[in-house]
NULUM-159758 format. One record per residue: residue number from 1; residue in three letters; x, y, z of N, C-alpha, C in turn. Coordinates in pm, whole numbers. Layout:
% residues N
[NUM ALA [X Y Z] [X Y Z] [X Y Z]]
...
//
This chain:
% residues 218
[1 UNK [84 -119 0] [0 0 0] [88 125 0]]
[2 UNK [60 237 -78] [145 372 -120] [138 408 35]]
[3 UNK [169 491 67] [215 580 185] [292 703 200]]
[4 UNK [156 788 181] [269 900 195] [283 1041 296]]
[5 UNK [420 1090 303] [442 1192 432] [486 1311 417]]
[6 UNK [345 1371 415] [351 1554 402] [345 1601 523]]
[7 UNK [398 1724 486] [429 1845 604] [220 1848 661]]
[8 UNK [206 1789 791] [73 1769 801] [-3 1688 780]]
[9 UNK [14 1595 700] [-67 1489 661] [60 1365 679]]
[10 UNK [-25 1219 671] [18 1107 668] [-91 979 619]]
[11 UNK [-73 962 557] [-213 809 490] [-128 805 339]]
[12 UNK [-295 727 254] [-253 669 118] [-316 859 30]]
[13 UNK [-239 802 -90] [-321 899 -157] [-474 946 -161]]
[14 UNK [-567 819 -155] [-691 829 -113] [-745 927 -24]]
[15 UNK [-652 855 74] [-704 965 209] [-660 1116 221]]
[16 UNK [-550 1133 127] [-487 1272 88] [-610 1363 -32]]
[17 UNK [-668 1250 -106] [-777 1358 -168] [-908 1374 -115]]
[18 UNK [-898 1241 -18] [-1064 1300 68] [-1027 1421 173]]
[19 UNK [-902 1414 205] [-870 1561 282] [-869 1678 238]]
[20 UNK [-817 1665 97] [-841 1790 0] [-1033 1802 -11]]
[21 UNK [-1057 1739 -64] [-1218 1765 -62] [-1287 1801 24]]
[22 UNK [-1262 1758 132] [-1352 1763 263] [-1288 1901 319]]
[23 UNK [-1183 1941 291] [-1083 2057 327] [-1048 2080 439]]
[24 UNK [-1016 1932 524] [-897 1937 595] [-756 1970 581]]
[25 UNK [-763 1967 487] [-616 2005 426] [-615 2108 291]]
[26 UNK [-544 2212 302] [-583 2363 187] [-483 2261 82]]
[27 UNK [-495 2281 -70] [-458 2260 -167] [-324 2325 -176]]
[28 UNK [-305 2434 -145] [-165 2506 -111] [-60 2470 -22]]
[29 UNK [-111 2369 64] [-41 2329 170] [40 2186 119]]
[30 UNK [36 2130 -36] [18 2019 -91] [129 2030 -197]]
[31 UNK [281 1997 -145] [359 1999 -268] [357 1852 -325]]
[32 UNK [284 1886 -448] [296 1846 -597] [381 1746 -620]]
[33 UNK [513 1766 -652] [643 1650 -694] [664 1588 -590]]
[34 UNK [695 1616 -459] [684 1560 -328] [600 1400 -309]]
[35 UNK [455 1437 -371] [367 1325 -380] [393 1243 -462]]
[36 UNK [436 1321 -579] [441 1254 -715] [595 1136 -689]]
[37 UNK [694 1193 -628] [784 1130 -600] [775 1019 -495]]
[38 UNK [689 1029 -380] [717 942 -317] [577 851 -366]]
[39 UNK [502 820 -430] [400 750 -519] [446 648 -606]]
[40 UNK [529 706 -727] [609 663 -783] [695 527 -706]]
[41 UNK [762 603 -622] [878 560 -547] [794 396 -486]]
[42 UNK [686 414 -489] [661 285 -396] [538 180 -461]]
[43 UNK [565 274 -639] [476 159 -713] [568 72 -772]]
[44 UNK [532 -59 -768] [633 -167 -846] [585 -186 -958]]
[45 UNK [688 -239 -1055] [701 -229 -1202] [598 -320 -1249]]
[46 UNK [471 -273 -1208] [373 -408 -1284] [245 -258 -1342]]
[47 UNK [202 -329 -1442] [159 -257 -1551] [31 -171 -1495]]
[48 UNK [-38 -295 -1402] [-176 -278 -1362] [-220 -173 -1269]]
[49 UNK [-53 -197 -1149] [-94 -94 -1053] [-38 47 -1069]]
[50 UNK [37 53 -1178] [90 193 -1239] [-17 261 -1275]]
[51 UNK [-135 211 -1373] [-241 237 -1438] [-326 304 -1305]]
[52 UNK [-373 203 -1238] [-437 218 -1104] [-381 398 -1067]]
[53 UNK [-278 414 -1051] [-258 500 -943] [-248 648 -1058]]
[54 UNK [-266 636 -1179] [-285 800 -1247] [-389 893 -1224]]
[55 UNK [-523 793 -1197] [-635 845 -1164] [-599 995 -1058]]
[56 UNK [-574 908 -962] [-603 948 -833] [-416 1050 -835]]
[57 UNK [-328 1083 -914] [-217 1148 -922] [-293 1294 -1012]]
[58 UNK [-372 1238 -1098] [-448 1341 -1175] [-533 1411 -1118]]
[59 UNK [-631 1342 -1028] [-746 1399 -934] [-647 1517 -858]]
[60 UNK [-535 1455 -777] [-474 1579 -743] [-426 1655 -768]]
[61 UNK [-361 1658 -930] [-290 1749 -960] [-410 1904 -984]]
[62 UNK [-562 1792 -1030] [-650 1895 -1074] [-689 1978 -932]]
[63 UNK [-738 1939 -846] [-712 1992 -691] [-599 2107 -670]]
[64 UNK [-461 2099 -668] [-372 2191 -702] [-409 2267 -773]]
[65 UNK [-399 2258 -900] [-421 2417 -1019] [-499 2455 -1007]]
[66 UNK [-647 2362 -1036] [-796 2453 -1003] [-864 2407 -886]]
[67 UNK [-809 2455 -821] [-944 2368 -670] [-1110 2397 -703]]
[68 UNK [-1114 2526 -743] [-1228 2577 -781] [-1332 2484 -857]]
[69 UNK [-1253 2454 -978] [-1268 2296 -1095] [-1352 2199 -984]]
[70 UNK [-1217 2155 -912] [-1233 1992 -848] [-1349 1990 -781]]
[71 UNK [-1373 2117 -719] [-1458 2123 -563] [-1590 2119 -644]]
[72 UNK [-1653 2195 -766] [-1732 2216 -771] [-1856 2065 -793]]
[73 UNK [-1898 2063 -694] [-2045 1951 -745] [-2095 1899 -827]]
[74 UNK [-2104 1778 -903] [-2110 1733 -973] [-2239 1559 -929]]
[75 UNK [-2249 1518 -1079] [-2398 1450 -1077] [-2289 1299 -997]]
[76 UNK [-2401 1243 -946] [-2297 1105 -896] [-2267 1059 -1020]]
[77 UNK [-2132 1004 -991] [-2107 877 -1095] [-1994 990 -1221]]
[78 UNK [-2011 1108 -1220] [-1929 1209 -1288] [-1753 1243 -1244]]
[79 UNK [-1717 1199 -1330] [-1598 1251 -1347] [-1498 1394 -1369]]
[80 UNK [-1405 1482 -1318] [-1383 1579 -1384] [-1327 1515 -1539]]
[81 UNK [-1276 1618 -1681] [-1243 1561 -1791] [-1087 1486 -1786]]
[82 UNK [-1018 1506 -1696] [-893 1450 -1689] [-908 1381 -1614]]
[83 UNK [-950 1374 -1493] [-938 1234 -1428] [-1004 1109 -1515]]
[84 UNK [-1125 1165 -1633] [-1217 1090 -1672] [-1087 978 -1756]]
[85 UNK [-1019 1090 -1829] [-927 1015 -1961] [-819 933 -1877]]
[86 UNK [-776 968 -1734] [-667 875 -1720] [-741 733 -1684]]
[87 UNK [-837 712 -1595] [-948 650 -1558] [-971 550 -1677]]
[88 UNK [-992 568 -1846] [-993 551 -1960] [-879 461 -2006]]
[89 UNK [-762 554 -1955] [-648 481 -1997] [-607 385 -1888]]
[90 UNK [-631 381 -1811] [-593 300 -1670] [-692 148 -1731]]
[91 UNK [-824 159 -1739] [-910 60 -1804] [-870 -9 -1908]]
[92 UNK [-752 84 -2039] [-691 14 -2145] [-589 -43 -2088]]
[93 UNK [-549 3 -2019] [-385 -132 -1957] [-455 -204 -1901]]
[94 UNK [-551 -206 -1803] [-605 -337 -1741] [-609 -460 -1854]]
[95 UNK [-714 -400 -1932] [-782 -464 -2079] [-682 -499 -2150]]
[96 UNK [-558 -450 -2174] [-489 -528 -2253] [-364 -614 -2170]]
[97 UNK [-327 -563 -2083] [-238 -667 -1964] [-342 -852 -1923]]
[98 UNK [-457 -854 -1905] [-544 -922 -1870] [-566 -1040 -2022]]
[99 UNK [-549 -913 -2121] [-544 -1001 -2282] [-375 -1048 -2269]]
[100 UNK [-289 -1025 -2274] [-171 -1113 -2314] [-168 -1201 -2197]]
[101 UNK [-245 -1216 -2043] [-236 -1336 -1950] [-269 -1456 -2047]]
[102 UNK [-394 -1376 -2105] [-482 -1542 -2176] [-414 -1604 -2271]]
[103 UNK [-346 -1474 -2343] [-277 -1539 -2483] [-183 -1585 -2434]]
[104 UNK [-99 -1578 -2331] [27 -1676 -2302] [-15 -1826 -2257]]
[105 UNK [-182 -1874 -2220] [-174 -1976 -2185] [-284 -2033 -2323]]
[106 UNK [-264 -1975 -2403] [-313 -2074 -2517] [-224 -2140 -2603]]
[107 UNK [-266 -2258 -2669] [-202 -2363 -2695] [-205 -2340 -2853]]
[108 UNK [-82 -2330 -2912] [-88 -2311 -3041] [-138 -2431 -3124]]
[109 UNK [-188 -2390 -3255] [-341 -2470 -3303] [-304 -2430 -3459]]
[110 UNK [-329 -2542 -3514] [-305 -2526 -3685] [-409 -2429 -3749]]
[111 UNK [-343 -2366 -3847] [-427 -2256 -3898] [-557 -2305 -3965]]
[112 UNK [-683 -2230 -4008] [-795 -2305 -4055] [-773 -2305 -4190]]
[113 UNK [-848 -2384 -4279] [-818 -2396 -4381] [-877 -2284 -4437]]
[114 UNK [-784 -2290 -4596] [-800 -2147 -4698] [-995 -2159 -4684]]
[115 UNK [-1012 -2067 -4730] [-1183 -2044 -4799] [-1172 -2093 -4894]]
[116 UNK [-1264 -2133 -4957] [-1296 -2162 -5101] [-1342 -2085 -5189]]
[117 UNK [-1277 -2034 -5317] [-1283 -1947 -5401] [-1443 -1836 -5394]]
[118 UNK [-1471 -1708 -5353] [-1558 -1652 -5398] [-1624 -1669 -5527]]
[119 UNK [-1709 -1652 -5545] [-1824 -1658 -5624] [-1841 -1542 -5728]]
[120 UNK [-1802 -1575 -5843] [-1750 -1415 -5918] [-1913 -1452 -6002]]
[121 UNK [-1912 -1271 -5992] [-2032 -1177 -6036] [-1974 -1092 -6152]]
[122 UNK [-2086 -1117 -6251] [-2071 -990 -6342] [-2046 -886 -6297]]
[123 UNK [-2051 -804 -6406] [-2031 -665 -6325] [-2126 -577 -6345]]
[124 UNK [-2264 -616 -6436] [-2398 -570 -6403] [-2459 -542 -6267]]
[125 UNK [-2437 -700 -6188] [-2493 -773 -6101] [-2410 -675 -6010]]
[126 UNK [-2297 -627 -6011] [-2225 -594 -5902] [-2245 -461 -5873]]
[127 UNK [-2275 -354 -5973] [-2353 -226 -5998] [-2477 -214 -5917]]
[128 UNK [-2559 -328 -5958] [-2706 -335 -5879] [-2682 -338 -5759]]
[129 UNK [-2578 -430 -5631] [-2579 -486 -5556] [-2499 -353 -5472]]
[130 UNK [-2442 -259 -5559] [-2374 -154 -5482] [-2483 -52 -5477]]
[131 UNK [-2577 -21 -5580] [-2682 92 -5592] [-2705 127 -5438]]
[132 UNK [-2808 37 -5352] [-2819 101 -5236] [-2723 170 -5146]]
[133 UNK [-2585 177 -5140] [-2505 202 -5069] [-2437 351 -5110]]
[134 UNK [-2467 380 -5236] [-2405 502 -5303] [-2448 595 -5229]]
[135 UNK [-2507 672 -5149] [-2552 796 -5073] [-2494 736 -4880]]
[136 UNK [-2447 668 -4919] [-2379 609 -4763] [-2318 680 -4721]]
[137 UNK [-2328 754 -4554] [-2169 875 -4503] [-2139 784 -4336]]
[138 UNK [-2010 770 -4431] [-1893 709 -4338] [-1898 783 -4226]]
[139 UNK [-1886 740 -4122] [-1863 769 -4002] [-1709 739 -3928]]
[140 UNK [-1613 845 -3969] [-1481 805 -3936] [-1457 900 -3752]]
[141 UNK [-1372 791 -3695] [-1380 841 -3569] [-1275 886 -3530]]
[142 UNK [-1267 1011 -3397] [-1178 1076 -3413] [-1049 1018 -3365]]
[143 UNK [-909 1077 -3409] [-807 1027 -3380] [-796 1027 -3210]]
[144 UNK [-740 922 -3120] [-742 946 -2964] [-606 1005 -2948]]
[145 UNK [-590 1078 -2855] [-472 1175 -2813] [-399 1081 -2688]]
[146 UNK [-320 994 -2708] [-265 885 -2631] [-123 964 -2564]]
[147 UNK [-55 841 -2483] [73 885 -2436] [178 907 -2557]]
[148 UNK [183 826 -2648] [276 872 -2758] [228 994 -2832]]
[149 UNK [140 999 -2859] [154 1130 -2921] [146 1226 -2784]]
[150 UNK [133 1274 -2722] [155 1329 -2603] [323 1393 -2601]]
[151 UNK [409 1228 -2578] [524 1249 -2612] [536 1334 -2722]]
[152 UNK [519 1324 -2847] [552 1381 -2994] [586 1482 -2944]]
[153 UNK [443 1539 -2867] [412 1663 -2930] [527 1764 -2838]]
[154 UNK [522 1704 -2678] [594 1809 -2594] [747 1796 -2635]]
[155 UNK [775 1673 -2706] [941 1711 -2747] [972 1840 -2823]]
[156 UNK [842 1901 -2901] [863 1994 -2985] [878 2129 -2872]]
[157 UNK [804 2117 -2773] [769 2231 -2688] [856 2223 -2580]]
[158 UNK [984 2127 -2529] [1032 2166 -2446] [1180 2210 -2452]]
[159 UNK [1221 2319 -2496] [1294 2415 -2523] [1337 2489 -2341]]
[160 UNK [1438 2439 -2333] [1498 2497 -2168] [1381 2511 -2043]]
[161 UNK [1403 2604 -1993] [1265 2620 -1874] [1141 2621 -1936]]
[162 UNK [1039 2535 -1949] [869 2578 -1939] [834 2548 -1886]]
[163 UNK [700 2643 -1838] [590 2666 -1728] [481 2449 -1784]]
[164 UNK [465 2434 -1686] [347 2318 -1778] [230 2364 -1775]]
[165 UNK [165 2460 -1722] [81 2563 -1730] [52 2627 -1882]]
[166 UNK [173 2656 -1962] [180 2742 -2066] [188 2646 -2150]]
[167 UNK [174 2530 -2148] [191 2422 -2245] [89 2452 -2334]]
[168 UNK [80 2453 -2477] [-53 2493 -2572] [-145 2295 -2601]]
[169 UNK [-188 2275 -2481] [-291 2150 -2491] [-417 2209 -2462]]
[170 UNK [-520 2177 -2578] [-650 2162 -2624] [-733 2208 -2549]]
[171 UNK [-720 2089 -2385] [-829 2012 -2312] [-772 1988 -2208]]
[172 UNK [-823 1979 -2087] [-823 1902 -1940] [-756 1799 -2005]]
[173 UNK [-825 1739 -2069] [-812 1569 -2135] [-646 1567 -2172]]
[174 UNK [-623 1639 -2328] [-481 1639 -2322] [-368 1650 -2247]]
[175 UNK [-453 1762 -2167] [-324 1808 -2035] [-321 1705 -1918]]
[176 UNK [-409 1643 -1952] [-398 1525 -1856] [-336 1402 -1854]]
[177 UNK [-329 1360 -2012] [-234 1261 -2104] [-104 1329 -2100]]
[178 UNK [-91 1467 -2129] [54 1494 -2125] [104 1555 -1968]]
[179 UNK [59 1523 -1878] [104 1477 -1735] [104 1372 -1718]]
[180 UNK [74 1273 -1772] [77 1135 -1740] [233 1140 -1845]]
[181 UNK [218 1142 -1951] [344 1122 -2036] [512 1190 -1933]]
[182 UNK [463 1317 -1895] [589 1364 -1829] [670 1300 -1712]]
[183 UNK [532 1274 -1657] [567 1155 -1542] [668 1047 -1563]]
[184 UNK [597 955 -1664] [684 855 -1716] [821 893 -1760]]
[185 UNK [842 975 -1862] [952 1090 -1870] [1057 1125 -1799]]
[186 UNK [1042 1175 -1651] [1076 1189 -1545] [1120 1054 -1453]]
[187 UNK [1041 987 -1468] [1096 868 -1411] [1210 739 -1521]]
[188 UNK [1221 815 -1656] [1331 763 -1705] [1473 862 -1762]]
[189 UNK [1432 947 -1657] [1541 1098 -1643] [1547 1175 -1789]]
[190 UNK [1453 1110 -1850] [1453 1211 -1973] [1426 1363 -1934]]
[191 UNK [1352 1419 -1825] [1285 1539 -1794] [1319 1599 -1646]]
[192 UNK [1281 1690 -1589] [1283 1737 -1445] [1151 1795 -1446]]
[193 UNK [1105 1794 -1320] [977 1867 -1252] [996 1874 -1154]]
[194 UNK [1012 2072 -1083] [1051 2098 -1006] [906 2197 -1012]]
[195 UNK [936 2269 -875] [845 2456 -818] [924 2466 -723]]
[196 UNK [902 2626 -748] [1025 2684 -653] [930 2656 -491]]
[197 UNK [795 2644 -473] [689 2684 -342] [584 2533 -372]]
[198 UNK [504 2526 -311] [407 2452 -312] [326 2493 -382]]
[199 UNK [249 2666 -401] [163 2646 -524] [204 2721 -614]]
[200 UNK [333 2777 -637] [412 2772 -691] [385 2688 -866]]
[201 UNK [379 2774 -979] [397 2741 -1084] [504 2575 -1133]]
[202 UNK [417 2472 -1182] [545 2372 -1232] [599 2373 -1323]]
[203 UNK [678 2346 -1356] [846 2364 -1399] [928 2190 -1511]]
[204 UNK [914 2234 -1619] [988 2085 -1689] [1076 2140 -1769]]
[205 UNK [1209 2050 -1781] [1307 2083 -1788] [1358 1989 -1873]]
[206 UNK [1423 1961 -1981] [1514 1870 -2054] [1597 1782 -1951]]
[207 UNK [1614 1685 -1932] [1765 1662 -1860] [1870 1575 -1967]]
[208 UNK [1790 1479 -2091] [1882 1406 -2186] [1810 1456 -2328]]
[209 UNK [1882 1398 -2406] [1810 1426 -2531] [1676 1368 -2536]]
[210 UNK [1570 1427 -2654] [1440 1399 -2635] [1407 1288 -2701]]
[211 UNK [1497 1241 -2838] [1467 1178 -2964] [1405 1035 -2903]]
[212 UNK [1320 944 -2982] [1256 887 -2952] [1179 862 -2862]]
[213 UNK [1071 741 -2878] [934 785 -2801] [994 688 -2651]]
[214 UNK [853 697 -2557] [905 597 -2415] [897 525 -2421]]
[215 UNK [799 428 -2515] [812 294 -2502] [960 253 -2546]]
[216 UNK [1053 296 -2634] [1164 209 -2657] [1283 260 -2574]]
[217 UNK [1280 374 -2524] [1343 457 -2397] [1343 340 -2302]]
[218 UNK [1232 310 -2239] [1193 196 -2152] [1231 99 -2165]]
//
């Protein structure tokens, strides 16, 4: 179980955002990398519980910048938009960590046999058979804004000191993928995240070259 020890507080992260909510504890009183570091520090290298713990790293970061955001009331069962997407992505590592368990215990199996030749059509017949479909509108869906492109994009934008505040992302949503991306980042010393104060503006920094993405960094 995480555990962590702020100036004032002591529990899991959990209990660090029901304190923020309930406002036992001011959002200002709450350094940021501090958490983020000792969180990190005491998740082990398994896919599931990394996923697990962005939610609730995001919930607070949104707490920090906008308390205003976090606090405000909402329908049960509602999400803010960034906690929603890490929450999202936390569900896709489950979903696909849970898929390669199964595929490692299946038993390889001869392929099925070819099909048997289609059934060739004039090309009258094939005109007619397309007619209904000609006024058809595709429904193409939108591209998802993941951790790699996340990566892409901030290699372009991190040029010596920037604010992550001033970062030019979209959405809660993006800025929420590209805090999750920096994180990872940071924990393979590609980056720094520092503030000079607790609510104090954050701070990312180059520390190696940027070229390539994290999965092969990793």
């Amino acid at each position: 179980m995480i555990r962590l020890e702020l100036p004032g507080f002591s529990g899991t992260p959990l209990e660090l955002k029901e304190a923020l909510r309930r406002g036992r504890l001011s959002p200002r009183a709450v350094p940021l990398l501090l958490v983020v570091d000792q969180a990190l520090a005491q998740v082990p290298e398994d896919l599931r519980q990394r996923s697990e713990l962005l939610p609730i790293l995001a919930e607070l970061l949104l707490l920090k910048l906008s308390p205003e955001k976090a606090l405000t009331p909402r329908e049960e069962g509602e999400e803010a938009p960034l906690v929603q997407v890490l929450l999202d992505l936390s569900e896709t590592v489950a979903f696909l960590e849970e898929r390669l368990k199964k595929r490692s215990r299946l038993v390889p199996v001869s392929p099925p046999p070819l099909p048997k030749p289609a059934l060739r059509l004039p090309p009258r017949a094939l005109v007619e058979a397309a007619r209904p479909f000609r006024k058809a509108v595709l429904a193409v869906s939108r591209e998802r804004f993941g951790l790699l492109e996340a990566w892409e994009r901030l290699k372009g934008l991190l040029r010596g000191r920037v604010a992550f505040q001033g970062l030019p992302f979209a959405s809660w949503g993006e800025r929420g993928v590209a805090f999750a991306a920096l994180l990872e980042a940071a924990r393979l010393g590609r980056v720094r995240l520092y503030q000079e104060a607790p609510f104090a503006p954050l701070y990312v920094e180059a520390e190696a070259p940027l070229e390539g993405d994290l999965e092969r960094t990793a």
